[in-house]
C-alpha positions in Angstrom: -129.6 -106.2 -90.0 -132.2 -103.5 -88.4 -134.3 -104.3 -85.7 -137.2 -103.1 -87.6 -136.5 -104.2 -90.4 -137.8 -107.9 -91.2 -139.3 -107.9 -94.8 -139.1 -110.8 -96.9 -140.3 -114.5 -95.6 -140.2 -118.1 -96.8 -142.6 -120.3 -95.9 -141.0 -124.1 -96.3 -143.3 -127.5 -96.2 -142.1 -130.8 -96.9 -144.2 -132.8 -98.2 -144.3 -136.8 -98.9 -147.2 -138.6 -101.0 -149.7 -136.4 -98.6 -152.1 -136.9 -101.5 -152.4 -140.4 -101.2 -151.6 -140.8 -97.4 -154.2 -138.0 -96.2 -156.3 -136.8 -98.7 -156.1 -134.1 -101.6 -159.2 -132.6 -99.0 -156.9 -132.2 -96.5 -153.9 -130.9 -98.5 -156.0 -128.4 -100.2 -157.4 -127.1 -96.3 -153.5 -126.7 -95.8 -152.3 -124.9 -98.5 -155.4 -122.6 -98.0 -155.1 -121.9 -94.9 -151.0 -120.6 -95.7 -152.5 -118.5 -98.4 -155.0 -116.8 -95.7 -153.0 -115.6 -93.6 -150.7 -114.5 -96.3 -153.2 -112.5 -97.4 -154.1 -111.6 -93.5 -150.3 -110.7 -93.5 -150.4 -108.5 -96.6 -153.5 -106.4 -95.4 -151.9 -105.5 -91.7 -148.0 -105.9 -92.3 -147.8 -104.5 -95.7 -144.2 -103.8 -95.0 -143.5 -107.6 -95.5 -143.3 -107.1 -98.6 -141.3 -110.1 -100.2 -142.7 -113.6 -99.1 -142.5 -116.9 -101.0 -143.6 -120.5 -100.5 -141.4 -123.4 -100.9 -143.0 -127.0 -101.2 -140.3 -129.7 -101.6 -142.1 -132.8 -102.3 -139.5 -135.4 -101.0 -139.6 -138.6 -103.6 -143.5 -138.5 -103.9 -144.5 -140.8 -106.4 -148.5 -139.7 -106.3 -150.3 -136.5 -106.9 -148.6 -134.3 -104.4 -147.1 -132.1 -106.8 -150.2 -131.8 -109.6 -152.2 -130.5 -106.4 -149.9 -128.6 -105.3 -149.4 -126.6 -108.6 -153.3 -126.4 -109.2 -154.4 -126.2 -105.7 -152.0 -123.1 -104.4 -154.0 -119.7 -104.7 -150.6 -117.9 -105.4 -151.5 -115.2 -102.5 -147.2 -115.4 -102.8 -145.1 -117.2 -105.2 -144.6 -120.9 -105.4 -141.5 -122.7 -105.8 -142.4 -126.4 -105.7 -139.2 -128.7 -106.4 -139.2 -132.0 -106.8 -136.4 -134.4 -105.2 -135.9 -137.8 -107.0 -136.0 -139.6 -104.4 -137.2 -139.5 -100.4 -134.6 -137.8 -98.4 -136.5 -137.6 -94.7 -138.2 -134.4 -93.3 -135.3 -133.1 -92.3 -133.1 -133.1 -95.3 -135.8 -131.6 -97.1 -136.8 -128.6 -94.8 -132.3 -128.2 -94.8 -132.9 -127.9 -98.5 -136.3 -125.8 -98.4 -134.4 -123.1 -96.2 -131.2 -123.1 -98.9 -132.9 -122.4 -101.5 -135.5 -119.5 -99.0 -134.6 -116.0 -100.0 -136.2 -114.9 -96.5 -134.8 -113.4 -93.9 -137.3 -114.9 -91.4 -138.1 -118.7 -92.1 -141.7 -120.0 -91.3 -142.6 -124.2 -91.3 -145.8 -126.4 -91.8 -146.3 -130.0 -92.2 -148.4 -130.7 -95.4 -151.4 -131.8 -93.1 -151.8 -129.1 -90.7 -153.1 -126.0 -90.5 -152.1 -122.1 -90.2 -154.5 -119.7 -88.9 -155.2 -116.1 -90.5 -153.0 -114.0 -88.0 -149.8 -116.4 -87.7 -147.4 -115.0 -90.1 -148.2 -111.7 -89.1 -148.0 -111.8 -85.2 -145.1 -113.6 -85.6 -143.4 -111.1 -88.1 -144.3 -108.2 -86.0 -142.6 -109.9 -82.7 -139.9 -110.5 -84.9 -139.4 -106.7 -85.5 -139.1 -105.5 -81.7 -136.2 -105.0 -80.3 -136.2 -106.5 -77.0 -136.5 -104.4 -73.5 -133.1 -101.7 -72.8 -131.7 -104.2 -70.4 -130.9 -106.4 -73.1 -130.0 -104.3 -75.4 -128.6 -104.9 -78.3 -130.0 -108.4 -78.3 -133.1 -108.9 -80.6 -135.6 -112.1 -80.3 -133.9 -114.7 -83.1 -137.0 -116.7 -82.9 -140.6 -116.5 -81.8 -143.8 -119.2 -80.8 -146.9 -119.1 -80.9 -149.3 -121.3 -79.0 -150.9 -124.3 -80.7 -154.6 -125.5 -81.3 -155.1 -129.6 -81.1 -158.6 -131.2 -81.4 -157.8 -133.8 -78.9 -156.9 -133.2 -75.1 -154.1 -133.0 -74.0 -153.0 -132.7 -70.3 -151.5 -129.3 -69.6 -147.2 -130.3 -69.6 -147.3 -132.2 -72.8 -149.4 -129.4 -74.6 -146.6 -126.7 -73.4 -143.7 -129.5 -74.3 -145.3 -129.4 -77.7 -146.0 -125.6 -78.2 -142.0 -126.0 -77.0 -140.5 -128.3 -79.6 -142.5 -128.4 -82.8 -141.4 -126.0 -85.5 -145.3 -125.6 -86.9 -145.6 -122.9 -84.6 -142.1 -121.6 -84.6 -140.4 -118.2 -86.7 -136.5 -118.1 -87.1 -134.6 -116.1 -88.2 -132.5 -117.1 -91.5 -129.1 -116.1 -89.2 -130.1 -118.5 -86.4 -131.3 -121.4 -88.5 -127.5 -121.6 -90.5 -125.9 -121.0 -87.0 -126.9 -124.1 -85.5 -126.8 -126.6 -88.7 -130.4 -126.9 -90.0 -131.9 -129.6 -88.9 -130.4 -133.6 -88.2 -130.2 -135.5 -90.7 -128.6 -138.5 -89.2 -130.2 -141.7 -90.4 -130.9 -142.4 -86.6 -133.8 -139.8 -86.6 -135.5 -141.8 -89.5 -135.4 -145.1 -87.8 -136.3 -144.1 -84.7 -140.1 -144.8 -83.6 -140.7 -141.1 -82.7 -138.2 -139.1 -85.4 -137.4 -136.5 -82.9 -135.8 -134.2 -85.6 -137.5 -131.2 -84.4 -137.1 -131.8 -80.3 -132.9 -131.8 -81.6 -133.3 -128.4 -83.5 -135.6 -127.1 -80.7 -132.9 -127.8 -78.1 -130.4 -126.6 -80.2 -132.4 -123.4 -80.8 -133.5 -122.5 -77.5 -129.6 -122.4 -76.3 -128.5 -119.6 -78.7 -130.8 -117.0 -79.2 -133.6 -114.8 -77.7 -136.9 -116.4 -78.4 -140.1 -114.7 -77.6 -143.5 -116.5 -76.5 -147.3 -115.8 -77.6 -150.3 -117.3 -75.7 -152.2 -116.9 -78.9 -152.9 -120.3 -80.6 -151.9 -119.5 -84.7 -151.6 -122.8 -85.9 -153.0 -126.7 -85.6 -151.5 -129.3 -85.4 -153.5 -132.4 -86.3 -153.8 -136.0 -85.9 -154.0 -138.9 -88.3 -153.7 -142.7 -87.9 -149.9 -144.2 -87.3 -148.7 -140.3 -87.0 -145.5 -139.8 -84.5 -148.4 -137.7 -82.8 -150.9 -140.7 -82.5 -148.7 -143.2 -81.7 -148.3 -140.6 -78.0 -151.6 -139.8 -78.0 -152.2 -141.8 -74.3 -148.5 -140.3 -73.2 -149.6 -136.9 -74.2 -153.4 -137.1 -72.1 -151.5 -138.3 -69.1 -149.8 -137.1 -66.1 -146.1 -137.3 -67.2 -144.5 -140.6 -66.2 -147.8 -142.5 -65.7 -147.5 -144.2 -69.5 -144.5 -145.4 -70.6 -143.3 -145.3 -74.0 -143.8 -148.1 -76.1 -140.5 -148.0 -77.2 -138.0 -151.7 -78.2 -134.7 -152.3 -77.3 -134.0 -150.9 -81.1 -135.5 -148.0 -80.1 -134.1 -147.7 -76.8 -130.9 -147.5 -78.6 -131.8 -144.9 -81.2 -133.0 -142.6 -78.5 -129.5 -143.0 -76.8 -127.9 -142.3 -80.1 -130.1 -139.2 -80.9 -129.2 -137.8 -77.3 -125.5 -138.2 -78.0 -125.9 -136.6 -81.5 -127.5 -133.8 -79.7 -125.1 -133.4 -76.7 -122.1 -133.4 -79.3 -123.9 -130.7 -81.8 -124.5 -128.7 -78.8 -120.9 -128.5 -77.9 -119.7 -127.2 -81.3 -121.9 -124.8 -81.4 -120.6 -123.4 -78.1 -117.0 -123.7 -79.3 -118.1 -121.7 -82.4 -120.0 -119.1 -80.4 -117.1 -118.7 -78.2 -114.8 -118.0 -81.3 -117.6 -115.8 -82.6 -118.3 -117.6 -85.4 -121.5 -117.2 -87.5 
């Protein structure tokens, strides 16, 4: 692949009864604020030249998918698929990226927001080579800052901006290296989910990724979201509020870190083979 040379995109979103859950209002403000800054990206990155949007709505039984198809200004194609039944987050952003003919892969939640110049700062990190000393390494993956409403004390804002995947860019290669995201039941029982911290780790351990201050996307709040239920975590000084979490839970998180200890050590063995 050439350094310079990143020109198609796929932007995936899973999405599950948002309709009914948030709002068509609020789905509507996310879809167009994807199509802005595809549009944004068109105008100054007209070498991206191939882009597509991939909604999978994951066993939605409302009018998730009607919106969708009447609500997307088409600034790139659709492909909205239905799945018969709910699969989790995570199965269905694995299947959104199998189906992505993009070379760099781009994710949003169907109630947050992208801002105008997201896809195409991200795209045009994407496309620099890193410094001579690390030559002939290339960033796999880039971040962006992130925009929330409420306040948030300064290390849980940067733990966010580290392990959400709303502000994140991968490369296609670096995605199918480390397996996608979980999709062990554990994820979907536990309190928290914790899907996207696993592929953060995972991520972070195999590939070059670069960091902008500039905040491109927003990540909102709504009632009984894995965000709200942290809110008073996430304004504190870390380890001054606990996590409200059962002895269920307290298992499930033990379980998750296992999972994540155990992926992590075949994907070393496989790097060490040089295996892609």
């Amino acid at each position: 692949m050439e350094l310079a040379g990143l020109r198609s995109f796929s932007i995936v979103m899973p999405a599950y009864n948002v309709v009914s859950q948030r709002g068509e209002t609020i789905f509507r403000e996310t879809l167009e604020s994807i199509a802005a800054s595809c549009r944004y990206l068109q105008r100054h990155f007209p070498y991206a030249t191939e882009g597509e949007f991939i909604l999978i709505s994951d066993g939605s039984t409302d009018r998730t998918c009607d919106v969708a198809m009447a609500g997307w200004p088409n600034a790139v194609p659709l492909q909205l698929v239905g799945l018969p039944t709910n699969v989790g987050i995570a199965a269905a952003r694995n299947i959104g990226v199998r189906l992505a003919k993009g070379e760099v892969i781009f994710f949003c939640d169907a109630d947050d927001l992208y801002r105008p110049e997201h896809l195409f700062l991200a795209l045009s990190v994407l496309n620099q080579p890193l410094p001579a000393p690390y030559a002939p390494a290339y960033f796999g993956a880039v971040r962006t800052g992130v925009y929330c409403r409420d306040r948030l004390h300064p290390y849980w804002h940067q733990s966010l901006e580290q392990t959400l995947v709303l502000n994140l860019a991968v490369r296609r290669e670096v995605h199918e290296f480390i397996g996608g995201f979980p999709e062990d039941e554990v994820f979907r029982q536990f309190r928290y989910g914790a899907e996207d911290v696993a592929y953060a780790y995972w991520l972070h351990q195999f590939c070059h990724t670069a960091r902008l201050e500039q905040r491109t996307v927003e990540y909102r709040r709504f009632p009984n979201s894995f965000f709200d239920r942290q809110l008073k975590k996430f304004q504190a000084a870390p380890g001054t509020v606990a996590d409200d979490l059962d002895e269920g839970d307290r298992q499930r998180e033990a379980q998750i870190q296992e999972i994540m200890a155990t992926r992590l050590q075949e994907l070393q063995a496989k790097a060490a083979q040089g295996v892609a």
